[in-house]
Backbone of each chain as ProteinMPNN parsed JSONL, in Angstrom:
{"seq_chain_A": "XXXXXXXXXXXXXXXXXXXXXXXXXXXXXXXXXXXXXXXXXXXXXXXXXXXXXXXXXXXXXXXXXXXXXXXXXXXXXXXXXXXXXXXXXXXXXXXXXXXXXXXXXXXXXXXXXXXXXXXXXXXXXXXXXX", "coords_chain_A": {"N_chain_A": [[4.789, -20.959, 0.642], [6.51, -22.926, 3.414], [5.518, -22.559, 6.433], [5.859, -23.167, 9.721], [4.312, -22.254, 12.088], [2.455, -21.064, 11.662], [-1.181, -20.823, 11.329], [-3.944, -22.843, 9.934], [-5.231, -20.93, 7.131], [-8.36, -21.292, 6.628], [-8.93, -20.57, 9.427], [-8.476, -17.794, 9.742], [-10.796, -16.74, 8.81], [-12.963, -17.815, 10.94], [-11.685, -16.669, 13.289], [-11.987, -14.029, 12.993], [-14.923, -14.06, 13.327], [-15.159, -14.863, 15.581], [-14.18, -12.54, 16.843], [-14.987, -9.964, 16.227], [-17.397, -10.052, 17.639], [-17.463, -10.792, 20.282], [-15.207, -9.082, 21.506], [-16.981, -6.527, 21.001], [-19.069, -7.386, 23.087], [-18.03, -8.007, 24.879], [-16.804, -5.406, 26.051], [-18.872, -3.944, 26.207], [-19.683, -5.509, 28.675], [-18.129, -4.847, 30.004], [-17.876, -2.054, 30.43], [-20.684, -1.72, 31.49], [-20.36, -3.083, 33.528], [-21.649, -5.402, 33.851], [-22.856, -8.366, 35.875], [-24.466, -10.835, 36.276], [-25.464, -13.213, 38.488], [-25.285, -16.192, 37.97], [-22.925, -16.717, 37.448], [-20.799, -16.271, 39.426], [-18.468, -17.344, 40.474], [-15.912, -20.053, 42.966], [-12.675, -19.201, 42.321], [-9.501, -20.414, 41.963], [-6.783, -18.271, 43.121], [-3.345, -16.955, 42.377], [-3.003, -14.411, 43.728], [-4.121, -12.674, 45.807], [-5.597, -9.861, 46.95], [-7.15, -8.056, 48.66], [-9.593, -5.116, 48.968], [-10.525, -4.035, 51.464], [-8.728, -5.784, 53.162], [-6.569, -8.908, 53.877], [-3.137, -9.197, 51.669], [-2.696, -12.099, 50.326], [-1.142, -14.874, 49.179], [-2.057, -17.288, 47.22], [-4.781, -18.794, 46.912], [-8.261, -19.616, 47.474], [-10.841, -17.361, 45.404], [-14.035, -15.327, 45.194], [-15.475, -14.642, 42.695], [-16.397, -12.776, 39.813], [-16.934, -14.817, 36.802], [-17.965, -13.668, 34.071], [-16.37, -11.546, 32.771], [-14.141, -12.683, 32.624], [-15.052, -14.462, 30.564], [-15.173, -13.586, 27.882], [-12.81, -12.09, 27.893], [-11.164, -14.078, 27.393], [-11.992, -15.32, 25.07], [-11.731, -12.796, 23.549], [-8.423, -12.254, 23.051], [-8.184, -15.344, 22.389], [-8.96, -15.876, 19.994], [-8.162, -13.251, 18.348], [-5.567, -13.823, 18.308], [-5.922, -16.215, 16.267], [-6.767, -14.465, 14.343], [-4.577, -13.06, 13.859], [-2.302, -14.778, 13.271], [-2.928, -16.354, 11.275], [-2.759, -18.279, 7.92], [-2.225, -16.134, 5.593], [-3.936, -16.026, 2.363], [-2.701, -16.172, 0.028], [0.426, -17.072, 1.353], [3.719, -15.461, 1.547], [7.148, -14.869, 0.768], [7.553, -12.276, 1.044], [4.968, -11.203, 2.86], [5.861, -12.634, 4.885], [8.164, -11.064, 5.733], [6.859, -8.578, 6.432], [5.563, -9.526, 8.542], [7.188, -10.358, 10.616], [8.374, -7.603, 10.818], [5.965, -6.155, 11.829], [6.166, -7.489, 14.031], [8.182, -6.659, 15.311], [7.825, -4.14, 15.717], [5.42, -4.311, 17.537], [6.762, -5.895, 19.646], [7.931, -3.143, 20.123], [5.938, -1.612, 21.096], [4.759, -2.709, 23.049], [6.075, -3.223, 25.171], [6.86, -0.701, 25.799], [4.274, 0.278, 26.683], [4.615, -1.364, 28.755], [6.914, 0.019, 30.015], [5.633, 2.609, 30.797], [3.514, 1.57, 32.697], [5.249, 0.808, 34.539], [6.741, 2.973, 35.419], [4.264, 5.15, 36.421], [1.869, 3.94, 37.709], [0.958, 3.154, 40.718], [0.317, 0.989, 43.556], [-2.14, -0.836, 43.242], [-4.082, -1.111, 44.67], [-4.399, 1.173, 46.465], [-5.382, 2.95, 44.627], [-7.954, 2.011, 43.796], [-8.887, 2.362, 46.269], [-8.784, 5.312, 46.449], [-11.819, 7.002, 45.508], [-13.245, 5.998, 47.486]], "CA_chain_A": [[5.906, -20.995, 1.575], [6.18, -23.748, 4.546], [5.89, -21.902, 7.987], [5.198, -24.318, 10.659], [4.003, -21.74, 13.281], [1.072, -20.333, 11.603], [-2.504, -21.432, 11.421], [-4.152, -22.669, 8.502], [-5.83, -19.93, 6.45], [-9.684, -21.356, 7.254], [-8.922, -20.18, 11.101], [-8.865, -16.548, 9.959], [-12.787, -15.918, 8.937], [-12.894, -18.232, 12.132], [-11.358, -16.414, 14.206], [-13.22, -12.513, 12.876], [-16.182, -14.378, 13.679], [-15.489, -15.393, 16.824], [-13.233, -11.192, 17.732], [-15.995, -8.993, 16.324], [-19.157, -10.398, 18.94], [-16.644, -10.986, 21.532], [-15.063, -7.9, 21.775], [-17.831, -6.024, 21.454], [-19.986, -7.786, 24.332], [-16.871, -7.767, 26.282], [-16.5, -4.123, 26.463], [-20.096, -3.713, 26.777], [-19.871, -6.195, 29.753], [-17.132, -4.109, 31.122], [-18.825, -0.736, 30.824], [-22.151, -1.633, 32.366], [-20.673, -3.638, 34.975], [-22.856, -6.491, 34.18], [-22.322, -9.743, 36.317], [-24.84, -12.011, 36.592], [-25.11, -14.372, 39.728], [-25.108, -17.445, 37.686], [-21.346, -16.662, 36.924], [-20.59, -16.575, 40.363], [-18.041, -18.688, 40.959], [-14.84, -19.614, 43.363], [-11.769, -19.728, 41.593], [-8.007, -20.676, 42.317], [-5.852, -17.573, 42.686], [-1.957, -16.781, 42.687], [-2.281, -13.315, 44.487], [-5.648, -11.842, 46.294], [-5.344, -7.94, 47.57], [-8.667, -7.585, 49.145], [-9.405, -3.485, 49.374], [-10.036, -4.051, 53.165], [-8.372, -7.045, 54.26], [-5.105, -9.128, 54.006], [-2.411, -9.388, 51.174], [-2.84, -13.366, 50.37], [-0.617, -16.134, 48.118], [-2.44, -18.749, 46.681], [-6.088, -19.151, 47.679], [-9.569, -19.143, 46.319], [-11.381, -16.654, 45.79], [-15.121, -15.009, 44.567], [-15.322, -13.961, 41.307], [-17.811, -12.787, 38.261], [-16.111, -15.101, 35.639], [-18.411, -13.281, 32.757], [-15.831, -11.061, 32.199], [-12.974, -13.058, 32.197], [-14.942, -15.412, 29.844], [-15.264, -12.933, 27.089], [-11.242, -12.032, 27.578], [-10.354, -15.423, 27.155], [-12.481, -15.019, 23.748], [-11.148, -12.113, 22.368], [-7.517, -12.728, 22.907], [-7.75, -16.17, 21.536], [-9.794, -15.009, 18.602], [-7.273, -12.444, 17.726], [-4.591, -14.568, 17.848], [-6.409, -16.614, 15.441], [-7.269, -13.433, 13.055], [-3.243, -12.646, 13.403], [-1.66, -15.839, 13.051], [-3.522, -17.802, 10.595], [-1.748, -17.599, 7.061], [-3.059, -15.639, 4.097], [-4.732, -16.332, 1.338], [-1.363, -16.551, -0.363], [1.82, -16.454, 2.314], [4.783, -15.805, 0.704], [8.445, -14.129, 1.363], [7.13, -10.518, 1.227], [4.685, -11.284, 3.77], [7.069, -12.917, 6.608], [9.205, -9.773, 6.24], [5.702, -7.774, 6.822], [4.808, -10.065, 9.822], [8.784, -9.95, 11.032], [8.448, -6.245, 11.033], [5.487, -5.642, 12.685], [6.419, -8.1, 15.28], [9.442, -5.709, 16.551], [6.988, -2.636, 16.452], [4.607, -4.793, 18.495], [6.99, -5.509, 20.812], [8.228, -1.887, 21.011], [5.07, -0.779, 21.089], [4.564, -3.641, 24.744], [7.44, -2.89, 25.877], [6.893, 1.1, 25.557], [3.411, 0.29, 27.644], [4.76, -2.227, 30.223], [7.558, 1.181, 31.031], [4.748, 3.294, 31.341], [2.667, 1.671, 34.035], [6.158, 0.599, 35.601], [6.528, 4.816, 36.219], [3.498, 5.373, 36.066], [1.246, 3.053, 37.872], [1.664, 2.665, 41.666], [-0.231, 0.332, 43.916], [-3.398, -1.098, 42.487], [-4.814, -1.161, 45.442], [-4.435, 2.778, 46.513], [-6.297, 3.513, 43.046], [-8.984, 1.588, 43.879], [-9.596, 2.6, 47.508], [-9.421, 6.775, 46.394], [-13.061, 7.439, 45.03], [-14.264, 5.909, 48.688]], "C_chain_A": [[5.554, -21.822, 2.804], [6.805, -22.819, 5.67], [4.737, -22.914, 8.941], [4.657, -23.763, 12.129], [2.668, -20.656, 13.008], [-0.095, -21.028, 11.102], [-3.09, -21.661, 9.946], [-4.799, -21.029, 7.705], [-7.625, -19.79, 6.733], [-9.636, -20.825, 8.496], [-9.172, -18.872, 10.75], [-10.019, -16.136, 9.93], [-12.848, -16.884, 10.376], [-12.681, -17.124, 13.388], [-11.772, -14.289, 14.116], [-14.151, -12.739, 13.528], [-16.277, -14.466, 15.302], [-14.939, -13.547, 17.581], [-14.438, -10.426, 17.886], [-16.847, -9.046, 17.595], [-17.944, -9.991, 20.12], [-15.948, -9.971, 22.207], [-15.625, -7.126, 22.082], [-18.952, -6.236, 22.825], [-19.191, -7.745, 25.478], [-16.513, -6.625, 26.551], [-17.991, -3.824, 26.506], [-19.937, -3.847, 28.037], [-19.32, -5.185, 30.637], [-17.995, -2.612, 31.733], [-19.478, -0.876, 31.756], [-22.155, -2.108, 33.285], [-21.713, -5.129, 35.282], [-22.22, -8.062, 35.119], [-23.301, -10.422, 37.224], [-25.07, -12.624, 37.566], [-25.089, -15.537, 39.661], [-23.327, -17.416, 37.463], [-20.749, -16.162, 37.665], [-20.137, -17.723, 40.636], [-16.813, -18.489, 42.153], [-14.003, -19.958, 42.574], [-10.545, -19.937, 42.115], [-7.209, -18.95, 42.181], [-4.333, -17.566, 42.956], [-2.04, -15.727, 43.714], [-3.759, -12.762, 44.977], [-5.122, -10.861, 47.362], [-6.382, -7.909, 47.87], [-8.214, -6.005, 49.088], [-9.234, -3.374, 50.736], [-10.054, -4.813, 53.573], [-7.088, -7.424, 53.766], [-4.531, -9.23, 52.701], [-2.932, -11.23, 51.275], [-2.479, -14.099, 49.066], [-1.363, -16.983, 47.948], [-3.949, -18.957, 47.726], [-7.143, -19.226, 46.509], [-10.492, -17.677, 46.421], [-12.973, -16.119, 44.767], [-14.986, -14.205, 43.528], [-16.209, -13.999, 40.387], [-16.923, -13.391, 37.279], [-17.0, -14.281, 34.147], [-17.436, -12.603, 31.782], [-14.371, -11.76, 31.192], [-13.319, -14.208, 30.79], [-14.531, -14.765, 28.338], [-13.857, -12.337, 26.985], [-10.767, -12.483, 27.065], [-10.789, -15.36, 25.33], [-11.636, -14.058, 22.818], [-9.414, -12.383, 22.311], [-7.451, -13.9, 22.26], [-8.451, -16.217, 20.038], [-8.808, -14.334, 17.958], [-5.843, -12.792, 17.843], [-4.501, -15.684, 16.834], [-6.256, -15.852, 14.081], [-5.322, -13.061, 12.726], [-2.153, -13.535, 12.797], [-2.195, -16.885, 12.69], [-2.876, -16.951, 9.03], [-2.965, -16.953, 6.26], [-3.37, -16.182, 3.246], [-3.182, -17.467, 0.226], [-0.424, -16.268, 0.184], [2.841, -16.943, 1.547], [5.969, -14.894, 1.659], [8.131, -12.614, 1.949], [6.029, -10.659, 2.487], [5.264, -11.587, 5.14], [7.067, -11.856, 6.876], [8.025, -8.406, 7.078], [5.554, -8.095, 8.165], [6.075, -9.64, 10.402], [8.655, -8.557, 11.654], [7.5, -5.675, 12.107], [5.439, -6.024, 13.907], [7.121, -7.381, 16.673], [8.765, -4.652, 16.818], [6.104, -2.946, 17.4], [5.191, -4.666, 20.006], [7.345, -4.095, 21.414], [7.154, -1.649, 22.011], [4.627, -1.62, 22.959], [5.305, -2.772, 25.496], [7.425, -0.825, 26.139], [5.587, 1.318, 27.043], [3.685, -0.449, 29.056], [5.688, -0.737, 31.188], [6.957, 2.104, 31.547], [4.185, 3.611, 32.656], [3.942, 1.077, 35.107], [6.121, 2.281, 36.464], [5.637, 4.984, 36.144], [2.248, 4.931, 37.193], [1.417, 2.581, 39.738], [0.605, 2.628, 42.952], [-1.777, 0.32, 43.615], [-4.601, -0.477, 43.385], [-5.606, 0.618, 46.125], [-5.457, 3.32, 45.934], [-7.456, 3.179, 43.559], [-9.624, 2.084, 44.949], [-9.995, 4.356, 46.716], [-10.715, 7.267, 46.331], [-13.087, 7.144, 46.609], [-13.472, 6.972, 49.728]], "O_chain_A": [[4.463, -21.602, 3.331], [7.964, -22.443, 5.846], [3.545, -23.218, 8.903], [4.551, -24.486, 13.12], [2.117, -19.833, 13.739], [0.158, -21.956, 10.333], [-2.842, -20.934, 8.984], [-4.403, -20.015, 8.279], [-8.196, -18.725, 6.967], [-10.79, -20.472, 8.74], [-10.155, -18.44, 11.351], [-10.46, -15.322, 10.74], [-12.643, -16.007, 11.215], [-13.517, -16.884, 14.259], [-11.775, -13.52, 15.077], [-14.503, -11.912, 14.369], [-17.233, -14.197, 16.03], [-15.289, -13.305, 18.736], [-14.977, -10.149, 18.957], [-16.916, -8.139, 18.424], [-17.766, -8.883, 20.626], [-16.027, -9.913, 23.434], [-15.387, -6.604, 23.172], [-19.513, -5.305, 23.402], [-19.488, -7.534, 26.654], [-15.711, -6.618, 27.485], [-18.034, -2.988, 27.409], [-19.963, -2.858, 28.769], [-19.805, -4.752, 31.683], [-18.468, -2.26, 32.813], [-19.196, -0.376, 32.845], [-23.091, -2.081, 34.084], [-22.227, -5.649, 36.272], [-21.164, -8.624, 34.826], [-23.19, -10.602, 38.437], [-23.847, -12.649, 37.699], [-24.944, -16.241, 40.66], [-22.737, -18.489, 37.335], [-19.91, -15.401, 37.185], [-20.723, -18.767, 40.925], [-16.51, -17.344, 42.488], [-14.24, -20.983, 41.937], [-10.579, -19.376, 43.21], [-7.122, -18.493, 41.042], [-4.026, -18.285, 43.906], [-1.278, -15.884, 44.669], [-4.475, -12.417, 44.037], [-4.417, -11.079, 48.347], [-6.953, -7.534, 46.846], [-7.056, -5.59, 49.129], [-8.26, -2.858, 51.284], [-10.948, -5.131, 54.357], [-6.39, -6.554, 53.245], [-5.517, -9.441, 51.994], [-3.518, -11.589, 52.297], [-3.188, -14.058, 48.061], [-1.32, -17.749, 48.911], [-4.035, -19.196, 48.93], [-7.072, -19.038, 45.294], [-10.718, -17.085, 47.476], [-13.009, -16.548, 43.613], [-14.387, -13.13, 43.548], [-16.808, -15.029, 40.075], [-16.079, -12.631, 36.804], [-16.4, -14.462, 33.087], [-17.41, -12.768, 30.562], [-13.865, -11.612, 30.079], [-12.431, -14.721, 30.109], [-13.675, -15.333, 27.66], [-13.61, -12.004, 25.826], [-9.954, -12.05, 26.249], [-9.91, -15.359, 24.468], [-11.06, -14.324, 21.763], [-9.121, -12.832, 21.203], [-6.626, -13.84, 21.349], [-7.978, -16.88, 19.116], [-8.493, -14.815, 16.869], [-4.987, -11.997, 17.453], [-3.414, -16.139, 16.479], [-5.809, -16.315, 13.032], [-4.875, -12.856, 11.597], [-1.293, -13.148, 12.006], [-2.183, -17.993, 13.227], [-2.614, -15.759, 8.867], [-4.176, -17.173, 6.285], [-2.934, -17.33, 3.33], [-2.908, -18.633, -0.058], [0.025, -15.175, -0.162], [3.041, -18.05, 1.047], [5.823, -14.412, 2.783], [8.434, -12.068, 3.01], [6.461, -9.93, 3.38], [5.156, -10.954, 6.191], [6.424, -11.34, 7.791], [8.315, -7.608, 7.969], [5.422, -7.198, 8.998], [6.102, -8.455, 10.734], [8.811, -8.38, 12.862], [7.873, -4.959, 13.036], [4.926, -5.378, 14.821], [6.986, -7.363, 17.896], [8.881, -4.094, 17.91], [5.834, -2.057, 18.208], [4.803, -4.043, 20.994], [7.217, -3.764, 22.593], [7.246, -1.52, 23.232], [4.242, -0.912, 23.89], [5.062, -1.831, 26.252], [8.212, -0.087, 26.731], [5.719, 2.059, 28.017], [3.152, -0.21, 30.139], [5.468, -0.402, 32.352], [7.366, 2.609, 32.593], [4.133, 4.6, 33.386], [3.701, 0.904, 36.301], [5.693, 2.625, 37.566], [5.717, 5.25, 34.945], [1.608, 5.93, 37.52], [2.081, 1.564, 39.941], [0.091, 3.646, 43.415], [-2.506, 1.305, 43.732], [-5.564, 0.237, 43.109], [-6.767, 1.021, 46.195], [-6.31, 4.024, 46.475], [-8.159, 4.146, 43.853], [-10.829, 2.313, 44.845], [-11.156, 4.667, 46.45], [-10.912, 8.12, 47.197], [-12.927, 8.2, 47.221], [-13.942, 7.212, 50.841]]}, "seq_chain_B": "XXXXXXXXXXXXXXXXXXXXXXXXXXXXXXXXXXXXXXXXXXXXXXXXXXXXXXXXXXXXXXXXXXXX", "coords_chain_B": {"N_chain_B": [[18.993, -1.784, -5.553], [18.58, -1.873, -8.596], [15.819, -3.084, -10.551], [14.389, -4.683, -13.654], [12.21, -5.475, -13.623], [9.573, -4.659, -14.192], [9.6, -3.875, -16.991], [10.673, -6.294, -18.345], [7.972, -8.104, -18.082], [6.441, -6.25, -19.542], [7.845, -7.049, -21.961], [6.726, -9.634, -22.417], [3.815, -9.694, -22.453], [2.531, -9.606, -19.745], [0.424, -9.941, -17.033], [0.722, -8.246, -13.871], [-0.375, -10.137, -12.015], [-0.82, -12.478, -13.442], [2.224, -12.867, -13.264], [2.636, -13.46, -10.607], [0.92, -15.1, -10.394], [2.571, -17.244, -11.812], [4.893, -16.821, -10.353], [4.457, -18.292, -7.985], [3.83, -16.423, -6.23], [2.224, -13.75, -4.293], [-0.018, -11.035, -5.738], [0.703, -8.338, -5.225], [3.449, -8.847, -3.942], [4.703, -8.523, -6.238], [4.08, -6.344, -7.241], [5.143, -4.505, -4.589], [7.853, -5.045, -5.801], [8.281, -4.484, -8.293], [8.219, -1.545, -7.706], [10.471, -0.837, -6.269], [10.645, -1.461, -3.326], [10.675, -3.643, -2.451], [12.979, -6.217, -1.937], [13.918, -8.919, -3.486], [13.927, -12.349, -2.204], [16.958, -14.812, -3.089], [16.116, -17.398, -4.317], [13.203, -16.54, -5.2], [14.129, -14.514, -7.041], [15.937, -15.874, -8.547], [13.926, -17.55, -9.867], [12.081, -15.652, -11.088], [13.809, -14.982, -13.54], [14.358, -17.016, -14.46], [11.267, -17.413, -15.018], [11.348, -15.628, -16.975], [13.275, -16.241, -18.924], [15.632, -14.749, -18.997], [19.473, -13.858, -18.229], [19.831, -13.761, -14.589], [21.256, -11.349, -13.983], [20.313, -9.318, -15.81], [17.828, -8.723, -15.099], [18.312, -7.884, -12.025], [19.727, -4.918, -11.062], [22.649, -3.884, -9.406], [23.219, -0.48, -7.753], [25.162, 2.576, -7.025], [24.657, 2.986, -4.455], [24.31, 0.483, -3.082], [26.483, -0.639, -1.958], [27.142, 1.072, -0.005]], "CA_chain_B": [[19.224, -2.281, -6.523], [16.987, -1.347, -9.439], [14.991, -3.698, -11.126], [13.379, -4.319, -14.657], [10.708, -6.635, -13.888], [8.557, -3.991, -15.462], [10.132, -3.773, -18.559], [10.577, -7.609, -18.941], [6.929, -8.376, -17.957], [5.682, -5.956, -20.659], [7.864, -7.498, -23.096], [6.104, -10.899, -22.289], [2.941, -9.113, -22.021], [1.831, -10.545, -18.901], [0.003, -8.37, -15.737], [1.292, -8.497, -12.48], [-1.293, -11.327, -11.411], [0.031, -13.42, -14.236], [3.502, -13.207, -13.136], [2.478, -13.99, -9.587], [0.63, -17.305, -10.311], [3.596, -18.099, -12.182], [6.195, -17.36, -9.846], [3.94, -18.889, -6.805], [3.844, -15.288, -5.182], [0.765, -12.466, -4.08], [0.451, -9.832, -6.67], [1.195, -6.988, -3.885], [4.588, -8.786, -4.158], [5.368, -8.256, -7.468], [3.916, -4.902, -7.239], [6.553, -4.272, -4.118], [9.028, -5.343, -6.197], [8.42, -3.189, -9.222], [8.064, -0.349, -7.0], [11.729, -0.642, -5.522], [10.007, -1.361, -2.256], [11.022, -4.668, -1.408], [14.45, -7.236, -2.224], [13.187, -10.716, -3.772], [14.592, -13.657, -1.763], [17.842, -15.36, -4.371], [14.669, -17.767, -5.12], [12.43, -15.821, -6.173], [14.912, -13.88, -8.347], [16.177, -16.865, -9.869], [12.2, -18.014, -10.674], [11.64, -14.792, -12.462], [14.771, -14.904, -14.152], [13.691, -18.345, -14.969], [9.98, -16.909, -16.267], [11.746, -14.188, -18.034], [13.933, -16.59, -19.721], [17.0, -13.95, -19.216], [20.068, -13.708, -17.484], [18.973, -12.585, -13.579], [21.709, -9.933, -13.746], [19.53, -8.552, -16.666], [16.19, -7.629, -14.588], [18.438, -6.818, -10.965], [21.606, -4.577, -11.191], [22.965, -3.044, -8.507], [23.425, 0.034, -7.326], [26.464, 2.52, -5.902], [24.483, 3.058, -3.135], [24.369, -0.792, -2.169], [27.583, -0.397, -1.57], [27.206, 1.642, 1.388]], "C_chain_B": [[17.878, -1.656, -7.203], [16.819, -2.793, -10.084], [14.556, -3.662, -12.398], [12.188, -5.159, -15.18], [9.516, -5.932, -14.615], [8.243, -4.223, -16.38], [9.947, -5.655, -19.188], [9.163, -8.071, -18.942], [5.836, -7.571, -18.964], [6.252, -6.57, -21.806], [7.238, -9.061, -23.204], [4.388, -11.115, -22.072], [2.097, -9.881, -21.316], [1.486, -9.018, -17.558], [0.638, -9.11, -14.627], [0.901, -9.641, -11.697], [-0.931, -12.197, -11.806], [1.306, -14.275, -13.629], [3.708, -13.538, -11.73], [2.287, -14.981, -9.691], [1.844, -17.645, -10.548], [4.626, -18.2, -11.306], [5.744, -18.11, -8.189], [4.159, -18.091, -5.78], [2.676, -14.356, -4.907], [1.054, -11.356, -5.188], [1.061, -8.66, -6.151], [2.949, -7.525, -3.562], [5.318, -8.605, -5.196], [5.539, -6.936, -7.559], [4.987, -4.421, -6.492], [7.588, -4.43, -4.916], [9.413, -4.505, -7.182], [8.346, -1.755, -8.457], [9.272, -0.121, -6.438], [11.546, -1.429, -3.811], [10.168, -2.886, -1.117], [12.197, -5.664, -2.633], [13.727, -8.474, -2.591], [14.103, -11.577, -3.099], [15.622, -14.506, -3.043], [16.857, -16.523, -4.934], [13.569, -17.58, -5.7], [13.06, -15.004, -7.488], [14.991, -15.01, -9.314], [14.739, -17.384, -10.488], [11.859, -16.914, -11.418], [12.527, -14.536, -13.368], [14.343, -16.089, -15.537], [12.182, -18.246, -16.181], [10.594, -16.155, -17.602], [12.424, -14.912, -19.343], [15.179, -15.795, -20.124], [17.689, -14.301, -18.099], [19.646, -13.076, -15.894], [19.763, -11.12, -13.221], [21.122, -9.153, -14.823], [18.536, -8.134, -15.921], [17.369, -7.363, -13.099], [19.985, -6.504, -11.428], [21.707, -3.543, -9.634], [23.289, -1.67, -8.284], [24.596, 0.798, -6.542], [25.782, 2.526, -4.27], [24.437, 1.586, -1.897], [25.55, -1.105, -1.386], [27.943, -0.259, 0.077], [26.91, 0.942, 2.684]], "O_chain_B": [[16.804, -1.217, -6.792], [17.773, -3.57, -10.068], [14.183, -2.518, -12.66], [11.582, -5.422, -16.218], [8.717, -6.449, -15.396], [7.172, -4.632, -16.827], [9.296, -6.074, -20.145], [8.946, -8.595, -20.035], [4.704, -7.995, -19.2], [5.486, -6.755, -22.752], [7.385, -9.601, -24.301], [3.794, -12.131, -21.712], [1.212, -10.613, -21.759], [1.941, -7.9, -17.319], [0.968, -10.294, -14.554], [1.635, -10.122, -10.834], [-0.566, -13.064, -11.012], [1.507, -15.483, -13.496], [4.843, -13.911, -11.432], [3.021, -15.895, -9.319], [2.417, -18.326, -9.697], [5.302, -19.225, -11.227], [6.611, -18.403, -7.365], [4.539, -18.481, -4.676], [2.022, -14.409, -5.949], [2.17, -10.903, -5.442], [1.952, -8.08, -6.772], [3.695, -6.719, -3.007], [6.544, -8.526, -5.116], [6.581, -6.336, -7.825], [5.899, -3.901, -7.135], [8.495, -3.677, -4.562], [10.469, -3.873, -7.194], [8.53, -0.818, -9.234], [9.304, 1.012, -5.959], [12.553, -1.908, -3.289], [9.973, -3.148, 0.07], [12.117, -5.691, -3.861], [12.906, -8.942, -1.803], [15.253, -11.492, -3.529], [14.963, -14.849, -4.025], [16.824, -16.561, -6.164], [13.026, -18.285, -6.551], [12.575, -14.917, -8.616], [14.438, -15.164, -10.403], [14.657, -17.569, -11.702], [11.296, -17.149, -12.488], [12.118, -13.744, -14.218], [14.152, -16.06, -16.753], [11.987, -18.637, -17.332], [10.315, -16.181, -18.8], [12.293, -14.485, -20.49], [15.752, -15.959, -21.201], [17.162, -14.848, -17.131], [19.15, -11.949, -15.892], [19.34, -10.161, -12.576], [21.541, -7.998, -14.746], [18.284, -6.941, -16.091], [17.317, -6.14, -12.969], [20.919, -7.18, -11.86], [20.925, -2.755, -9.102], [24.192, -1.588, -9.116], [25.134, 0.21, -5.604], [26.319, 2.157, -3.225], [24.487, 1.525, -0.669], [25.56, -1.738, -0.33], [28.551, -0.914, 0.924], [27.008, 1.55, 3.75]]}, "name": "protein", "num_of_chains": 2, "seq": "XXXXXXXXXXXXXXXXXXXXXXXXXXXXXXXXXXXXXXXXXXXXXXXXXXXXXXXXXXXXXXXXXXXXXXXXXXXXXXXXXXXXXXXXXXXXXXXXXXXXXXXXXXXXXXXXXXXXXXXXXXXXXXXXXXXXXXXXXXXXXXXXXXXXXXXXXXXXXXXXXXXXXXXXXXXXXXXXXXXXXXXXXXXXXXXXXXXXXX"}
């Protein structure tokens, strides 16, 4: 079947290879807090909330990229492992992918209403423990 | 709708894998299909109609409940 929006079929062991490590070292990373001082960098932001200082649009700011590198990994990894075709893609598959597409989004869409009620100022959260 | 891709595929005695290569589908779709479990696209019907060498209102008939 010709679908012009999914990846060849070689991308999927590709893209296992690249979720498994990546995932895993990236929730390691997270856990333990690890960050480096070579991966110390400044970066461009849209929105910086310091805990104690100003609200600020568009600046740079200090950041451990380790984490975010290993994000960038597994997300595009597992968009790899999801959207590369099968072995054999046929009709019965679409309707499979189709389907779980709308439970996907419920299933977003169910979490984005959540932390809408749910969820209220980042910043708050973060200061409590101190 | 019911189906008798079963029935026709034993009288042609071919396995489910068979009748996949041939109709250029996954065996897990044939299997759906004999199972009730999933609708064949009017191209795929007509290609196993085509394998079968029968009429395609011979392997799908409808149903009152399609109706509904």
């Amino acid at each position: 079947m010709k679908t012009k929006y999914l990846f060849p079929n070689k991308y999927k062991k590709a893209g296992w290879f690249m979720l498994i490590p990546s995932s895993i070292i990236g929730l390691l990373i997270v856990i333990f807090d690890y960050e480096p001082n070579f991966f110390d960098f400044n970066v461009p932001a849209f929105f910086i909330d310091k805990i104690f200082g100003d609200k600020q649009i568009f600046g740079m700011v200090k950041n451990n990229l380790l984490n975010e590198l290993f994000g960038i990994l597994t997300i595009l990894s597992s968009l790899l492992v999801a959207f590369s075709k099968e072995k054999n893609e046929d009709e019965f598959i679409s309707k499979i992918r189709l389907e779980s597409l709308v439970w996907a989004v419920y299933f977003n869409y169910g979490i984005l209403l959540l932390s809408f009620i749910f969820i209220y100022d980042l910043c708050c959260l973060i200061c409590l423990p101190f | 709708m019911k189906n008798s891709i079963k029935v026709e595929r034993a009288k042609k005695n071919m396995t489910q894998a068979e009748l996949a290569k041939l109709a250029g589908v996954s065996r897990q779709t044939i299997n759906a299909m004999e199972l009730g479990k999933y609708a064949p696209s009017t191209i795929l019907a007509l290609k196993l109609a085509s394998i079968f060498e029968v009429e395609i209102s011979q392997i799908f008939i409808l149903e009152e409940t399609d109706w509904e």
